[in-house]
C-alpha positions, -999 to +999 in steps of 0.1 A: +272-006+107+242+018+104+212+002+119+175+013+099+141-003+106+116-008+075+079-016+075+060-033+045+029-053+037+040-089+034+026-084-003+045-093-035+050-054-046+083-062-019+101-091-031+129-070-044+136-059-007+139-093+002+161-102-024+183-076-013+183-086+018+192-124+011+219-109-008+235-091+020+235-060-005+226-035+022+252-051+047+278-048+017+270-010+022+270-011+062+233-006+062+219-030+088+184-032+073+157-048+095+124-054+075+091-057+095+060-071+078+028-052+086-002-069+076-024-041+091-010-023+063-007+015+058-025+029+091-002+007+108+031+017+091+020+055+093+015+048+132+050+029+134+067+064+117+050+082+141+064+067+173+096+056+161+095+021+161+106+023+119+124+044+105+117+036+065+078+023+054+069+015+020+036+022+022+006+034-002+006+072-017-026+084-006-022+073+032+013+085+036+001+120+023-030+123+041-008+112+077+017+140+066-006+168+062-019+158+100+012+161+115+036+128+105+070+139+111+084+117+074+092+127+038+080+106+004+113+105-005+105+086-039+078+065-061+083+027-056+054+014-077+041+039-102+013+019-116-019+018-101-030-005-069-065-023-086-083-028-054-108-056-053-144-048-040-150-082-025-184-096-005-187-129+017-194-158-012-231-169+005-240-128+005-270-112-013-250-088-026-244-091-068-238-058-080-216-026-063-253-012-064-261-027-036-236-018-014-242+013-009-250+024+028-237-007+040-210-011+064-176-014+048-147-036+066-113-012+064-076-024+083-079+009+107-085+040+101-067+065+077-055+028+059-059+024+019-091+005+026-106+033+041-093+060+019-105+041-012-135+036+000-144+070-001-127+071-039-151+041-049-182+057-032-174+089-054-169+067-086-204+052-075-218+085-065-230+080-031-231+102-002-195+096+011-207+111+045-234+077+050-199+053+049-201+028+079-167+012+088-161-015+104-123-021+120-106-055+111-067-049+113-059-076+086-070-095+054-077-125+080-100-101+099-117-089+070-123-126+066-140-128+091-161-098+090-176-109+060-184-144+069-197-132+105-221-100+087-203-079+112-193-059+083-208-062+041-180-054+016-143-053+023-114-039-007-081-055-004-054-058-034-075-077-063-042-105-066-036-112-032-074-115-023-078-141-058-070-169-035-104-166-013-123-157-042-109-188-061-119-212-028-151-195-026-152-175+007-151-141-013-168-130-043-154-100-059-179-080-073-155-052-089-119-034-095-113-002-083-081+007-092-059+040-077-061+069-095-025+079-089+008+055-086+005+027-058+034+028-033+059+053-020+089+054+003+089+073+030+111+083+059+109+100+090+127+134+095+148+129+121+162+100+100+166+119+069+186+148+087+211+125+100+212+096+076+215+111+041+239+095+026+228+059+039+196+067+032+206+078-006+226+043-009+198+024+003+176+042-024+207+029-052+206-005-039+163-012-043+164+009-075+190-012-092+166-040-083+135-029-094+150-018-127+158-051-139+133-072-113+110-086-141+139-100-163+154-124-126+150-160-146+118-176-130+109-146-110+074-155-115+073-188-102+091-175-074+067-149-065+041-177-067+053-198-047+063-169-016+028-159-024+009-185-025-005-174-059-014-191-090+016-186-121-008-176-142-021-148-119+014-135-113+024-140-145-005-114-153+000-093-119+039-088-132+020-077-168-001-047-149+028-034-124+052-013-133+083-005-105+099+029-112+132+046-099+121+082-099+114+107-075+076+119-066+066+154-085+051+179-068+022+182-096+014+147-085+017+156-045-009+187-053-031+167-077-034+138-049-043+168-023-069+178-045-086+149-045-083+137-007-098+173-001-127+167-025-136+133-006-132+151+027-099+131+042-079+161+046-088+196+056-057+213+051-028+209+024+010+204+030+041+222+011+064+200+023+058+165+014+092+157-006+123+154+006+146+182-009+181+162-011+212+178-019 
């Protein structure tokens, strides 16, 4: 039995994991898959590649590319969610703030740096046009942290997935003042080298086991009130989550790798491009 460490976001893009995992269907394989949840999120998981303590993450595009380029030793080894991630721009509910006007130049609350919540702020302050060089961050690890960021003023604005945030905007401690959704598909796979070189074939298995999940994940009878209840979401906002997400089996072009690049280096998150992104398997 082949031991392999993964690292997610205890968010409902990873029920099919689970499933998997309930199902003993990596253990069938003798892939002895230990999930993680990381609720710092992406800057986390990139750190946790880094130093070994996982060896898979499922983690979002833009992150995982920018940590590559400065110096993560892992490969995207394929798309997991190919729609878009719509990230909510949210405010504490008593706040002066009513339009994404009047954010700007404020201070910003992100997970940790190089996260999805810091890259997209610099996206939404493009959308806006403001000067992405005047964005203040404030570091809050978690959703529970940006929490209390917001209701403290230690920070003014905080984007976090738009469904999994619904929940403090329904009881009133966030108002969401916009969407800003990715402009490239939402989460990847990725692996670290050293894994890749010796664990191909387990690592290609593993890949045939979550794809044969995803492909048919929407049609599981009740999945939806499944995922509300794991969740803690509303049926009718998962019912219209599932609507907008779209899982996919396929591997990550390099047209979408280079068109990504192109736009971190326009925002200024990386300085350099990478070549070698993708894992090449045989």
């Amino acid at each position: 039995m082949t031991s392999l460490k993964i690292v997610g976001v205890p968010e409902h893009f990873n029920l099919p994991w689970h499933l998997c995992l309930e199902n003993d269907e990596f253990e069938k394989e003798n892939i002895d898959l230990q999930w993680t949840d990381v609720p710092e999120g992406t800057g986390k998981m990139c750190q946790m590649l880094r130093d070994g303590t996982a060896d898979i993450a499922v983690v979002l595009t833009e992150g995982i590319i920018k940590d590559i380029v400065n110096g993560n030793p892992s490969k995207i080894v394929q798309v997991y969610v190919k729609s878009p991630l719509i990230w909510g721009i949210h405010v504490a509910a008593h706040s002066t703030f009513q339009t994404l006007a009047d954010l700007e130049n404020t201070k910003v609350a992100i997970s940790r740096q190089g996260s999805g919540s810091q890259l997209m702020a610099y996206v939404n302050a493009k959308n806006q046009g403001w000067d992405t060089s005047k964005l203040q961050f404030e570091i809050v690890n978690t959703l529970e942290g940006g929490v209390t960021a917001l209701t403290q003023g230690t920070a003014d604005y905080f984007m976090w997935e738009h469904f999994m945030t619904k929940p403090l905007v329904d009881k009133g401690i966030f108002r969401r003042l916009a969407d800003c959704p990715t402009p490239w598909p939402c989460f990847v796979i990725a692996v670290r080298e050293e894994v890749l070189s010796k664990q191909p074939e387990n690592i290609k298995t593993l890949l045939e086991i979550i794809n044969a999940k995803t492909q048919n994940f929407k049609d599981i009878p009740n999945i939806g009130t499944c995922l509300a209840t794991n969740y803690h979401q509303k049926k009718e906002d998962i019912e219209e989550w599932l609507s907008l997400t779209e899982w996919t089996q396929e591997k990550i072009d390099i047209a979408l790798i280079n068109r990504i690049q192109n736009q971190l280096q326009e925002l200024n998150i990386i300085d350099s491009r990478s070549d070698s992104i993708i894992w090449n398997s045989k």
